[in-house]
C-alpha positions in Angstrom: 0.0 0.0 0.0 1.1 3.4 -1.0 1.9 5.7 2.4 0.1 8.5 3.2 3.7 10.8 3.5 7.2 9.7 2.5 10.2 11.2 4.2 11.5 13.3 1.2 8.0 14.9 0.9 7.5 15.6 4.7 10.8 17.3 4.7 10.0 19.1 1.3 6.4 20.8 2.9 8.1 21.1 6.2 10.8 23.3 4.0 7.8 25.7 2.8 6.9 26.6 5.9 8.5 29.6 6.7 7.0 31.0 3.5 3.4 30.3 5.0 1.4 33.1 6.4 -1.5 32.2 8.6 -3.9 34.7 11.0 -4.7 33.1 14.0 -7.9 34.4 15.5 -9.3 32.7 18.4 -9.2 32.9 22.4 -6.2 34.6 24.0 -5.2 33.1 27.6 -2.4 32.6 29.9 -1.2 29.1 31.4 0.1 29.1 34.4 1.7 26.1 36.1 3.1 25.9 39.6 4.6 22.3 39.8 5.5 21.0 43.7 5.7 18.2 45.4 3.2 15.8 48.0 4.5 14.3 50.9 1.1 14.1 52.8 -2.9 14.7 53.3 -4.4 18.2 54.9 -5.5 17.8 58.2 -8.6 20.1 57.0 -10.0 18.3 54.1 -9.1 14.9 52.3 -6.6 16.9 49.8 -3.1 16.7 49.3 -0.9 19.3 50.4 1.0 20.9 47.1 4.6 22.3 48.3 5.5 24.3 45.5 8.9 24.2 44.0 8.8 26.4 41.3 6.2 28.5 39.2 5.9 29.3 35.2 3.4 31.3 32.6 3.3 29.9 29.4 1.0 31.5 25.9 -1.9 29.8 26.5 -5.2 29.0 24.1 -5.0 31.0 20.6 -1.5 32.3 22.2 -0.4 29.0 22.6 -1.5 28.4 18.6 0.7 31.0 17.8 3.5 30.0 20.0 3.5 26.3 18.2 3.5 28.0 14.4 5.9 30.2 15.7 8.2 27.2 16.5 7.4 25.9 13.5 8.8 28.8 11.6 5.2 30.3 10.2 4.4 33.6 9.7 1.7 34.5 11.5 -0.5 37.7 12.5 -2.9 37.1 15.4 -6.5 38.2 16.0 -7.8 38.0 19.9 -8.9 40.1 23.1 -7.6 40.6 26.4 -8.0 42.4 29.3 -6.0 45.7 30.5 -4.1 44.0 32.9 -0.8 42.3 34.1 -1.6 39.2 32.7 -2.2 40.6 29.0 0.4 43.2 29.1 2.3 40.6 29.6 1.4 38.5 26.7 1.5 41.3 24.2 5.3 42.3 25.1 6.4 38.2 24.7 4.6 38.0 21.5 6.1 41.5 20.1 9.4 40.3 21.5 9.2 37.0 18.8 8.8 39.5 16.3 5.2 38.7 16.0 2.3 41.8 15.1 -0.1 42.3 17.7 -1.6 45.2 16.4 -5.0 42.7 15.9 -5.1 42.0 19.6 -7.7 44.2 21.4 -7.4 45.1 24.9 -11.2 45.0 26.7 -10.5 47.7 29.3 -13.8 45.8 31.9 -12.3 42.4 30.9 -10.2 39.8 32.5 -7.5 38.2 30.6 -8.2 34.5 30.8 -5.9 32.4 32.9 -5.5 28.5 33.3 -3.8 27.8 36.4 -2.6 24.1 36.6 -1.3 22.5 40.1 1.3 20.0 39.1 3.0 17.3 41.6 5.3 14.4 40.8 4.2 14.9 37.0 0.5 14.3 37.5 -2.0 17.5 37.5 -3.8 17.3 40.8 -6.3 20.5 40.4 -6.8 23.4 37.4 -8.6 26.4 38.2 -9.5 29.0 35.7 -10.1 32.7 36.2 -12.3 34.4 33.1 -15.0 36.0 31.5 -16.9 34.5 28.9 -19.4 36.6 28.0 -18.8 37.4 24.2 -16.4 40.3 23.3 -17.8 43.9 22.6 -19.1 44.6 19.1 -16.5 47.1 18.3 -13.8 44.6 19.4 -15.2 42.5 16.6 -15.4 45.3 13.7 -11.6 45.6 14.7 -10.4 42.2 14.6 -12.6 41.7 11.1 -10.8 45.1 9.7 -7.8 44.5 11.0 -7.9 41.0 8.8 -9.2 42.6 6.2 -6.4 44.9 6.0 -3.7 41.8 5.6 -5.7 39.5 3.8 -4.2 39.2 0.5 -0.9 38.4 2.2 -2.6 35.2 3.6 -2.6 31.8 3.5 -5.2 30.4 6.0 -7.0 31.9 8.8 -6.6 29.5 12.0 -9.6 29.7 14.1 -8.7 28.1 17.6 -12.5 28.7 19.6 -11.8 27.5 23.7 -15.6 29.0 24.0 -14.4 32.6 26.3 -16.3 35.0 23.9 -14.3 35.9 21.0 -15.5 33.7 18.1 -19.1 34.2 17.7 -21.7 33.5 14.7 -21.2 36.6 13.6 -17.5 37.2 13.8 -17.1 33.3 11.7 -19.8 34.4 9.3 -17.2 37.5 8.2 -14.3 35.0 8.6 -15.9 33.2 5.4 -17.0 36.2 3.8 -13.6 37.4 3.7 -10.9 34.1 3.7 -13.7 31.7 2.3 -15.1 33.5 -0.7 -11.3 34.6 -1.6 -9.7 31.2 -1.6 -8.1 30.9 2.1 -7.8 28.0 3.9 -10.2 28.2 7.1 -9.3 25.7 10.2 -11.0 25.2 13.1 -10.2 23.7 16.5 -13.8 24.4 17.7 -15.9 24.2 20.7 -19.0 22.2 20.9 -21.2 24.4 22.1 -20.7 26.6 18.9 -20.3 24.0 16.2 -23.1 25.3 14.1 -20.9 28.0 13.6 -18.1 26.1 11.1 -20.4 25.1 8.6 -18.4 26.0 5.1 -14.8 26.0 6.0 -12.4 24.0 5.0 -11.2 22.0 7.8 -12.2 21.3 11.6 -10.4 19.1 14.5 -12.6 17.8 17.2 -11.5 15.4 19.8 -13.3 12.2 20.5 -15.3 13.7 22.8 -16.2 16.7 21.2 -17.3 14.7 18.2 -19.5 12.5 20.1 -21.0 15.3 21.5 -21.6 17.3 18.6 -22.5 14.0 16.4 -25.5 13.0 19.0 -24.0 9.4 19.5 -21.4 8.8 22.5 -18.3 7.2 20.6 -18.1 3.6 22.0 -15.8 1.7 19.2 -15.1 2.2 15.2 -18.9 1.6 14.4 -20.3 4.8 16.8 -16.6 6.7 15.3 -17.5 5.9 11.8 -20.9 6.9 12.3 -20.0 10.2 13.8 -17.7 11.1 11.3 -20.5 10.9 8.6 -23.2 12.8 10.7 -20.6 15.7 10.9 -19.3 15.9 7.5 -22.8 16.1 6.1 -23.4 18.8 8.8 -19.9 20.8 8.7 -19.9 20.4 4.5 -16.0 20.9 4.6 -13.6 19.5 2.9 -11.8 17.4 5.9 -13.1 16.0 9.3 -9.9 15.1 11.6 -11.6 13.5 14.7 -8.4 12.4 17.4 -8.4 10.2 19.4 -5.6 10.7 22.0 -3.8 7.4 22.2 -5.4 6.4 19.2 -4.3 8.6 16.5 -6.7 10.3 14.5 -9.1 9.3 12.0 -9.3 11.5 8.9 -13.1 11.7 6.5 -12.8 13.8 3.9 -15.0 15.5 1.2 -14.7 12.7 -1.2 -15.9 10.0 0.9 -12.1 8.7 2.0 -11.6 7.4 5.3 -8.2 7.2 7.0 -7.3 6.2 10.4 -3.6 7.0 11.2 -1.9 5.7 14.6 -0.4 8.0 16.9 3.4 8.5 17.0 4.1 8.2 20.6 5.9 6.0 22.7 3.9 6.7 25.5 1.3 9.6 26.4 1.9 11.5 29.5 -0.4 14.7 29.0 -2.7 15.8 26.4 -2.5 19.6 27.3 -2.5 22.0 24.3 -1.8 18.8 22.0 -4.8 20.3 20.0 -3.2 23.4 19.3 0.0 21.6 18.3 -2.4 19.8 15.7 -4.1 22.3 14.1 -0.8 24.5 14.3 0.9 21.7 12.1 -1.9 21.0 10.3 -2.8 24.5 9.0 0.5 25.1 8.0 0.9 22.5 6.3 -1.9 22.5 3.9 -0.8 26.6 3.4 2.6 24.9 2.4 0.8 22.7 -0.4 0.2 19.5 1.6 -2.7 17.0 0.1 -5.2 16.7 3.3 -4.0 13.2 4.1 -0.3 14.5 4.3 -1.0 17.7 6.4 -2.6 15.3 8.5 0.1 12.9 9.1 2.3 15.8 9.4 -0.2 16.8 12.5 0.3 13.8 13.9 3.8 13.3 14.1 3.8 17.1 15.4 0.9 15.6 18.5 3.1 12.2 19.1 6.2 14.5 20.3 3.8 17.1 22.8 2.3 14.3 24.4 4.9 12.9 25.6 5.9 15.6 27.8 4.1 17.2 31.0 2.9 20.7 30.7 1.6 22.7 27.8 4.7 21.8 24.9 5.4 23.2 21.5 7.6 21.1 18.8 10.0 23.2 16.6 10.0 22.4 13.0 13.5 20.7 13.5 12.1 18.1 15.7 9.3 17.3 13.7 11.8 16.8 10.6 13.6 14.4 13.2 10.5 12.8 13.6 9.6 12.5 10.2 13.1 11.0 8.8 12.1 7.9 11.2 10.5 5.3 9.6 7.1 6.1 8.6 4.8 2.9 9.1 2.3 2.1 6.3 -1.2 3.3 7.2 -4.4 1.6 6.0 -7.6 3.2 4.4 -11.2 2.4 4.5 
C-alpha cells in the first residue's frame, strides 16, 4: 500500500513553511503552572498538600497556537482580546518580542484576561482552576479584529480559528471569517468548541477530539462503528472538505470531502499529558496545507507534530526541527477504508 507521506516529501512541505502566512484568530489566555511536590494529606480536608517548587506562565489557548507556528517557523498575525491587565500586558510584550504583530489583539478595558492555572505534583496535574470571563467580546472589538484581517488578507494563506468558548469567536464574527478568507480562496481551520459548532459550517477543515465529536455527532463514541458513524453525521453537517476527529492514544481518523476514510496511529511511545496537544495539531496541520500539503499529508504531518507534545508534561510546543527528526524515522504504512 502506498503511504500516506514519505520522508522526502514531509521534509520538502516542512521546508515551505516559513513562506506560509496564517492569521490566527481565536481565544487569547495565559497558562500558568506551579509544579510541587506531596509528601502528605491536609489535616482540614481529604486533599493533598502541594509544596510548591517552582512556578511558570506559558501562551496559553490562541496564544499558545501562535506560540506552536511560531516554532514551527510560520508567519503569522494574530486576531484576539484581552484584558487591561498584568496578565495581558504581559502576553503582548512576549509576543512583540518574537517579532510577532499584535496590532489585531484588542485590549477590553472591563475584561479579564483569561488564565488557566494548573497545580502540578510528581508529573501528574492534581487540580486546574480557571479565572475568566466569557461573555462574548464587545461589538467594536469584533469590527476591529474583522478590519484589521481585512487589512492583511491578500498576504494570507489560511486563517486559523482556535474557539476554547471565552467570547471571542461568535456566529457573527465566523460568518465575516468566510465572507472574507472563504469566498477569496483561504484556507479556514477550526479547532472548535462544541457548544458553537453550528458556527463552522463551510470552511475548510475542523479538528474535534473524541469527545467533542460524540458530543456534537448526537452518539457517544463507543468503538469504530459509533466513530465511523459520527464522522458521517458531521461531514454532512460541517460540509467541509476534511473532518480530523483524534483520538488521543489512538491517533486520528481523517473523513474527507470525497468520501475517503483514513485512520492514522499515533506516534508516541507513550502519552503522558494531552494539554494544548490540539493546538499543536491544528498548528501543524494548517501550516501544512498553506505549504501545499494534500489533506492526508498535512494530516500525518499533525500527527507526528501531536506524538512529540504528548509525551511531555505541561503545555509543549515542537520546533519544525524536531518534527523533521521525527519524520526521517520510519514512517509505518497506514491503512484506508
Amino acid at each position: 500500500m502506498k503511504k500516506i507521506l514519505t520522508v522526502n516529501r514531509g521534509l520538502e512541505i516542512l521546508s515551505r513553511f516559513e513562506s506560509s502566512r496564517i492569521a490566527v484568530i481565536g481565544d487569547m489566555m495565559v497558562d500558568e503552572f506551579i509544579w510541587g511536590k506531596v509528601s502528605r494529606i491536609s489535616p482540614e480536608a481529604p486533599v493533598p498538600v502541594v509544596r510548591v517548587t517552582s512556578e511558570s506562565l506559558r501562551l496559553g489557548g490562541a496564544a499558545n497556537v501562535v506560540n506552536n507556528l511560531f516554532f514551527l517557523d510560520g508567519r503569522i498575525l494574530v486576531c484576539g482580546v484581552v484584558g487591561d491587565d498584568a496578565p495581558g500586558k504581559r502576553m503582548i510584550s512576549d509576543l512583540t518580542r518574537m517579532g510577532i504583530d499584535t496590532d489585531g489583539i484588542i485590549i477590553e478595558e472591563h475584561r479579564p484576561t483569561t488564565i488557566k492555572t494548573r497545580v502540578i505534583a510528581h508529573g501528574q496535574q492534581v487540580v486546574r482552576y480557571d479565572r475568566e470571563e466569557t461573555a462574548d467580546i464587545s461589538p467594536d472589538s469584533m469590527e476591529r479584529i474583522v478590519s484589521y484581517l481585512k487589512r492583511n488578507l491578500d498576504d494570507l494563506d489560511a486563517v486559523l480559528i482556535s474557539d476554547y468558548g471565552k467570547g471571542t469567536i461568535s456566529e457573527e464574527l465566523i460568518q465575516e471569517v468566510l465572507r472574507l478568507a472563504g469566498d477569496n480562496g483561504k484556507i479556514i481551520s477550526v479547532d472548535p468548541k462544541v457548544s458553537n459548532f453550528s458556527f463552522y459550517r463551510g470552511v475548510t477543515v475542523i479538528t474535534p477530539n473524541n469527545n467533542e465529536a460524540g458530543e456534537a455527532g448526537g452518539i457517544e463514541i463507543t468503538g469504530r462503528e459509533t466513530l465511523l458513524r459520527v464522522g458521517e453525521i458531521l461531514l454532512n453537517k460541517l460540509a467541509c472538505k476534511l473532518l480530523l476527529i483524534t483520538l488521543g492514544e489512538d491517533g486520528m481518523m481523517l473523513f474527507e470531502k470525497d468520501g475517503d476514510i483514513t485512520h492514522i496511529p499515533t506516534r508516541a511511545k507513550e502519552v503522558y499529558d494531552v494539554t494544548g496537544a490540539g493546538d499543536t495539531v491544528i498548528s501543524a496541520l494548517t501550516l501544512a496545507l498553506a505549504a501545499g500539503a494534500t489533506l492526508k499529508e498535512a494530516s500525518a504531518i499533525a500527527n507526528h507534530a501531536a506524538g512529540i507534545v504528548v509525551g511531555e508534561v505541561g503545555t509543549a510546543v515542537v520546533t519544525r526541527t524536531e518534527l523533521a527528526e521525527e519524520i526521517k524515522r520510519e514512517i509505518e504504512p497506514r491503512w484506508h477504508e
